[in-house]
FIZA-854150 format. One line per field, with one value per residue: x, y, z of N, C-alpha, C in turn; residue number from 0; residue in three letters. Coordinates in nm, 3 decimals, m for minus. Layout:
BEGIN
n_x <- X / ...;
n_y <- Y / ...;
n_z <- Z / ...;
ca_x <- X / ...;
ca_y <- Y / ...;
ca_z <- Z / ...;
c_x <- X / ...;
c_y <- Y / ...;
c_z <- Z / ...;
nr <- NUM / ...;
rest <- ala / ...;
end
This chain:
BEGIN
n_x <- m6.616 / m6.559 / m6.364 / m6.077 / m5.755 / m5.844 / m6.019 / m6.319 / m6.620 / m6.927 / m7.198 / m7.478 / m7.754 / m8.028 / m8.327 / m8.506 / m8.336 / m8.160 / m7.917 / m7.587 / m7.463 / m7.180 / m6.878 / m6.577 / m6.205 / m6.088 / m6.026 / m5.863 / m5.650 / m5.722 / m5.941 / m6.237 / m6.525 / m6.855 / m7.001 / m7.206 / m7.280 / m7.391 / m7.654 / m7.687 / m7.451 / m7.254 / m6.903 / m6.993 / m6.985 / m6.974 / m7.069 / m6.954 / m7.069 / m7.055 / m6.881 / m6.658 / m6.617 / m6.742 / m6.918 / m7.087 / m7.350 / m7.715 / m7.976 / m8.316 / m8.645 / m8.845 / m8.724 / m8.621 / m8.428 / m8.086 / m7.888 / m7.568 / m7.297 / m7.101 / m6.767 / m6.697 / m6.439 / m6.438 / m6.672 / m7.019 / m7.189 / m7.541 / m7.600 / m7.767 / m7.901 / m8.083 / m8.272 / m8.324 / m8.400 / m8.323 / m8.176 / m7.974 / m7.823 / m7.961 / m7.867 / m7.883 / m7.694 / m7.492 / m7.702 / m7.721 / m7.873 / m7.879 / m7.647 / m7.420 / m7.210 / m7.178 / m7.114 / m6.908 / m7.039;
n_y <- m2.813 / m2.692 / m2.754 / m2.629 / m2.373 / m2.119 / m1.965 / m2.073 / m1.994 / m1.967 / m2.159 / m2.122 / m2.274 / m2.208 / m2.106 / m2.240 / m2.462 / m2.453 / m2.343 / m2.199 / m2.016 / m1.860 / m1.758 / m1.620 / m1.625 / m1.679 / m1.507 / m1.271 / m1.295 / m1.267 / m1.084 / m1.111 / m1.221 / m1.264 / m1.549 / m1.759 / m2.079 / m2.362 / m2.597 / m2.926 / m2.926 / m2.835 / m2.673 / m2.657 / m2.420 / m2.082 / m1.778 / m1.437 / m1.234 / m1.021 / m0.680 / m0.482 / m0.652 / m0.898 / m1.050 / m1.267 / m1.422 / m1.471 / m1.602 / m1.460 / m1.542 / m1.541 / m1.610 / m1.403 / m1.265 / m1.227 / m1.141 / m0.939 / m0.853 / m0.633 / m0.448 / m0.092 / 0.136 / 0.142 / 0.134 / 0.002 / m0.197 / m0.342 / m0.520 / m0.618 / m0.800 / m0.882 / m1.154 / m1.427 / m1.753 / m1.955 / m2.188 / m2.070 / m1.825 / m1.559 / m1.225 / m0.893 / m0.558 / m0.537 / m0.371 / m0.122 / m0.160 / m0.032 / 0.172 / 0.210 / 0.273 / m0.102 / m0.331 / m0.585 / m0.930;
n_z <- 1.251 / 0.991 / 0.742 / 0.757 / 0.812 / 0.940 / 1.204 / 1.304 / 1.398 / 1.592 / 1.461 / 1.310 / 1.182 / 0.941 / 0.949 / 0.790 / 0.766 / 0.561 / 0.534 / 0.626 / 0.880 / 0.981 / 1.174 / 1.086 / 1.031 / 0.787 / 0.578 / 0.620 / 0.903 / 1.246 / 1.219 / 1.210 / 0.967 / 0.841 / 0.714 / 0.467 / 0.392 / 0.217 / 0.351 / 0.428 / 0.281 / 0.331 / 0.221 / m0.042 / m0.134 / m0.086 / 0.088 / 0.124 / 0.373 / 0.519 / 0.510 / 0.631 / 0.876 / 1.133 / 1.387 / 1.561 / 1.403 / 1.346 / 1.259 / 1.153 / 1.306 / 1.126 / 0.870 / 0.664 / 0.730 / 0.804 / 1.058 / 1.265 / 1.451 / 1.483 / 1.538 / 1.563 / 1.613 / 1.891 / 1.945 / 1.886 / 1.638 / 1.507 / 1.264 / 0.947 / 0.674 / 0.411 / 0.290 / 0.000 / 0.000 / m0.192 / m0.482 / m0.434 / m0.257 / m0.216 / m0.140 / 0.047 / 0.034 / 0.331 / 0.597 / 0.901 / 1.145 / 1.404 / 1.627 / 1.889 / 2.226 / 2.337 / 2.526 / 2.480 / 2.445;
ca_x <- m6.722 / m6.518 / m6.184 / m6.004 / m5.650 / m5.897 / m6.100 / m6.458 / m6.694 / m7.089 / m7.239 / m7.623 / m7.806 / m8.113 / m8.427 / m8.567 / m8.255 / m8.092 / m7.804 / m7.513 / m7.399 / m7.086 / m6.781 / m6.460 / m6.118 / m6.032 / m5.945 / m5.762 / m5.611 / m5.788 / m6.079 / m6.390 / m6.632 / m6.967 / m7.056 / m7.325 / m7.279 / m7.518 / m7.644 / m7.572 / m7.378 / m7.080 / m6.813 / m7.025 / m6.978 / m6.969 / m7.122 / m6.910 / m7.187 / m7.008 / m6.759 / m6.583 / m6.626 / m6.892 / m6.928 / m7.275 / m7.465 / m7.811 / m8.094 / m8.480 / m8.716 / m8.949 / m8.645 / m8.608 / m8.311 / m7.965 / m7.851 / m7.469 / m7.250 / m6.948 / m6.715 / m6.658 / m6.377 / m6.469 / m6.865 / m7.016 / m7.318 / m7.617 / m7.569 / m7.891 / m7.905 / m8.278 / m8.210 / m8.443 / m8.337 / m8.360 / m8.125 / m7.856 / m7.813 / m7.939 / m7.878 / m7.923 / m7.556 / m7.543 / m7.738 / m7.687 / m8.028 / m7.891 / m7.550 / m7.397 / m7.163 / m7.213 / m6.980 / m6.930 / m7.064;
ca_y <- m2.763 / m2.670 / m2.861 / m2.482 / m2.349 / m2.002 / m1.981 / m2.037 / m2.007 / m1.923 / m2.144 / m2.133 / m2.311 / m2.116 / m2.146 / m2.355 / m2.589 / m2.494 / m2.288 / m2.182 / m1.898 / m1.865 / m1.611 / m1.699 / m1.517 / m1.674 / m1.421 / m1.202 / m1.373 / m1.163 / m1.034 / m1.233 / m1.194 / m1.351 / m1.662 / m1.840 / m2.173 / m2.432 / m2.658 / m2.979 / m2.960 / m2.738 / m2.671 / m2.657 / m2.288 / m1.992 / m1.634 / m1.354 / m1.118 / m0.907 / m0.637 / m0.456 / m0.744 / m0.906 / m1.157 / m1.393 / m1.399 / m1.478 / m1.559 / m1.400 / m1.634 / m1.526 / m1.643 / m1.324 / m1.150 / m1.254 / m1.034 / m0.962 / m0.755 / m0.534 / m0.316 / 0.018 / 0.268 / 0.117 / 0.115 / m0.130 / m0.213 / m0.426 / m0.524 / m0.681 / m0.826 / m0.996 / m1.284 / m1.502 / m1.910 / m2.028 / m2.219 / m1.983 / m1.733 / m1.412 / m1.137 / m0.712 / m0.535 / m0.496 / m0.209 / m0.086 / m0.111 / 0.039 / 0.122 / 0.257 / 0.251 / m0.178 / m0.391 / m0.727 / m1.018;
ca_z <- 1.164 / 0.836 / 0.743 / 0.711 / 0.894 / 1.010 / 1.339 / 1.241 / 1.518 / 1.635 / 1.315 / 1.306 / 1.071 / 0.918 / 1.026 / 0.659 / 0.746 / 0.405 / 0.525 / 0.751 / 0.889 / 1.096 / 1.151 / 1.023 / 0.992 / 0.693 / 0.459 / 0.737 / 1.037 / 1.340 / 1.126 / 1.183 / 0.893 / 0.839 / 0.578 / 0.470 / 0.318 / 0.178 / 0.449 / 0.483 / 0.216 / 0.369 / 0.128 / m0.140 / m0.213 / 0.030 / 0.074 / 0.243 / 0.409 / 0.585 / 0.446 / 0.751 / 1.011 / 1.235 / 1.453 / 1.617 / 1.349 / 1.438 / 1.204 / 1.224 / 1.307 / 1.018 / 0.763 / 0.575 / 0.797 / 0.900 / 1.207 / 1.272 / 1.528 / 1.422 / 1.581 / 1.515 / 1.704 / 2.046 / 1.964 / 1.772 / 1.527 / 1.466 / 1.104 / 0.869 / 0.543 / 0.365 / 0.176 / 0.011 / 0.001 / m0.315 / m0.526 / m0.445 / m0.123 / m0.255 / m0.042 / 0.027 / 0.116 / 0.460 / 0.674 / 0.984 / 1.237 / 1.519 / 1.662 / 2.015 / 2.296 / 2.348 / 2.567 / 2.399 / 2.607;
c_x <- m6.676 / m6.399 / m6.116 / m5.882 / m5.719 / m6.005 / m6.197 / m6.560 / m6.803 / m7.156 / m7.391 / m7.634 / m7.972 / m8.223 / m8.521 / m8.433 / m8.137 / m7.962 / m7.726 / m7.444 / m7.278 / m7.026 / m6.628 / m6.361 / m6.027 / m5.958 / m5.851 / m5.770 / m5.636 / m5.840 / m6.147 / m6.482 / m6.741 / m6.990 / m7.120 / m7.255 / m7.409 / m7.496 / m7.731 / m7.439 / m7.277 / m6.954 / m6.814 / m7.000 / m7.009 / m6.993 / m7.018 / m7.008 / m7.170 / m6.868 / m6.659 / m6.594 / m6.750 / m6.861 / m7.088 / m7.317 / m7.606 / m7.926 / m8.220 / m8.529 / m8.859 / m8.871 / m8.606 / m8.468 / m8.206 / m7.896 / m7.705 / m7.392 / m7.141 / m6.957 / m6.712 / m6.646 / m6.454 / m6.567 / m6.858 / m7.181 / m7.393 / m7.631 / m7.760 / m7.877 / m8.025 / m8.192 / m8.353 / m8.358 / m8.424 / m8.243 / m7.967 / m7.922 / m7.846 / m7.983 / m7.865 / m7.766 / m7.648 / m7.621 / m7.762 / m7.877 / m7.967 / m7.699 / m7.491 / m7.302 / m7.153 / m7.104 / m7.048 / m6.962 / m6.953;
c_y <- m2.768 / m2.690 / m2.711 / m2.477 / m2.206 / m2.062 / m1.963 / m2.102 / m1.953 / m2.000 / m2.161 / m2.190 / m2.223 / m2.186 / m2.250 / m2.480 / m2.627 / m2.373 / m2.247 / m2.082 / m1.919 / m1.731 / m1.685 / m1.580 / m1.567 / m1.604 / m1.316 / m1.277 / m1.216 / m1.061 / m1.136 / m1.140 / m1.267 / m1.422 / m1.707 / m1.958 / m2.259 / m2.564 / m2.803 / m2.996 / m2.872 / m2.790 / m2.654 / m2.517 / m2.174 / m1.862 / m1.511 / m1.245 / m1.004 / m0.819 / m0.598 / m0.569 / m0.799 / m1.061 / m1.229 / m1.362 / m1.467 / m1.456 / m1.499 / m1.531 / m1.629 / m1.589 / m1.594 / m1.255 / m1.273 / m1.155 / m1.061 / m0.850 / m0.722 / m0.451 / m0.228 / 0.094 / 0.236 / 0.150 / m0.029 / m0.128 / m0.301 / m0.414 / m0.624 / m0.714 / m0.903 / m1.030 / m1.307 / m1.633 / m1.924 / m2.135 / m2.204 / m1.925 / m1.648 / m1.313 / m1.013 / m0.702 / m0.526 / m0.379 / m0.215 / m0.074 / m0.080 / 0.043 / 0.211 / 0.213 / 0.038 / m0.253 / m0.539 / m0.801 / m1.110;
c_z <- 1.019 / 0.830 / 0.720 / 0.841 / 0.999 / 1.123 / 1.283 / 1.370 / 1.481 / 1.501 / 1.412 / 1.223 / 1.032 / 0.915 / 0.888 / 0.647 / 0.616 / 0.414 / 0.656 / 0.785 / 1.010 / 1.084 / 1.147 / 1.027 / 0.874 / 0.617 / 0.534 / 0.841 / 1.131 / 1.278 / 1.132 / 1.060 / 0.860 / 0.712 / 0.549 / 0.354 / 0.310 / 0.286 / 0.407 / 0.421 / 0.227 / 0.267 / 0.000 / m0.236 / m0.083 / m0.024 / 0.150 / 0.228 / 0.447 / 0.541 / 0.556 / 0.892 / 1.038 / 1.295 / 1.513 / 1.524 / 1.358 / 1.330 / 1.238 / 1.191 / 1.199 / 0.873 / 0.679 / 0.591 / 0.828 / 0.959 / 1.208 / 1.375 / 1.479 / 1.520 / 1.554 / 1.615 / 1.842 / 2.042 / 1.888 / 1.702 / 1.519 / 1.323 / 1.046 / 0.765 / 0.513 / 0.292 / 0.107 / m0.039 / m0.105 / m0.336 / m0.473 / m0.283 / m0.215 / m0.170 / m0.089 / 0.083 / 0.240 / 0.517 / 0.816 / 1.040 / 1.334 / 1.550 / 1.780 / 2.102 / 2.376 / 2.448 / 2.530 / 2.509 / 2.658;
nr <- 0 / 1 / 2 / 3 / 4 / 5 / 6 / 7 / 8 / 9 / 10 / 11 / 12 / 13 / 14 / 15 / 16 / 17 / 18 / 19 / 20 / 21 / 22 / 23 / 24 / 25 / 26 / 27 / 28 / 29 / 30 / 31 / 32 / 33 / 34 / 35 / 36 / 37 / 38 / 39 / 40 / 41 / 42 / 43 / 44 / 45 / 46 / 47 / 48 / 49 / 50 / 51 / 52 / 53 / 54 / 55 / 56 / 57 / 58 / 59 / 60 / 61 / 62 / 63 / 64 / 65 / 66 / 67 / 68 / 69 / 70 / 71 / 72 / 73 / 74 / 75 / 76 / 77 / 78 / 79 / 80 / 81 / 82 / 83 / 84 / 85 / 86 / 87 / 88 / 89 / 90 / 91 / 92 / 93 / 94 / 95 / 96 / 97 / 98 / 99 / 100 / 101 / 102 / 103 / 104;
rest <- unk / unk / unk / unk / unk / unk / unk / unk / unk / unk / unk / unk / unk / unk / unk / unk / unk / unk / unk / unk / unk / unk / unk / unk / unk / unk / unk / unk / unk / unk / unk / unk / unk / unk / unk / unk / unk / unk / unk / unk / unk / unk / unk / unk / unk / unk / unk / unk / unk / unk / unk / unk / unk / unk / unk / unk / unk / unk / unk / unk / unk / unk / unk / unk / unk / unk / unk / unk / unk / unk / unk / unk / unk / unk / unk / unk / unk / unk / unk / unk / unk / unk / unk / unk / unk / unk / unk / unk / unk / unk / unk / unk / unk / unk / unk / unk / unk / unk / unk / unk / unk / unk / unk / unk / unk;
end
């Protein structure tokens, strides 16, 4: 996927075709955190979305949301952020829609 030495797994591409989300442990080795880059043009410049972690991220099929899972203390979280695709990625910090007892799949 991305010429890098970190594990970068689950990418999606977003549902207008103009971006990419994956999970990467780039910046910490065993820390996945979520990215968005510009799609097809990977490498062009990169988003980090996620502050404490996350992994699958998982666009909405309306194109407004990107969806993300995090741990937390042996639970874990459904993470959210609205964007809007322009030029640029511009995104909301993260927020928490729901979070509970989950066992990863």
């Amino acid at each position: 996927m991305i010429a890098t030495d970190a594990e970068e797994t689950n990418p999606t591409v977003s549902p207008d075709g103009r971006w990419l989300a994956y999970q990467s442990d780039r910046a910490e080795p065993g820390l996945s955190q979520i990215y968005v880059e510009p799609f097809p043009e990977v490498g062009s410049g990169r988003s980090q979305i996620s502050v404490e972690g996350g992994t699958r991220p998982v666009w909405s099929p309306a194109g407004s949301e990107l969806f993300y899972y995090v741990e937390r203390d042996g639970s874990g979280a459904m993470m959210t952020v609205s964007y809007e695709s322009g030029p640029t990625f511009e995104y909301s910090a993260p927020q928490v829609l729901f979070e509970g007892p989950y066992l990863p799949p």
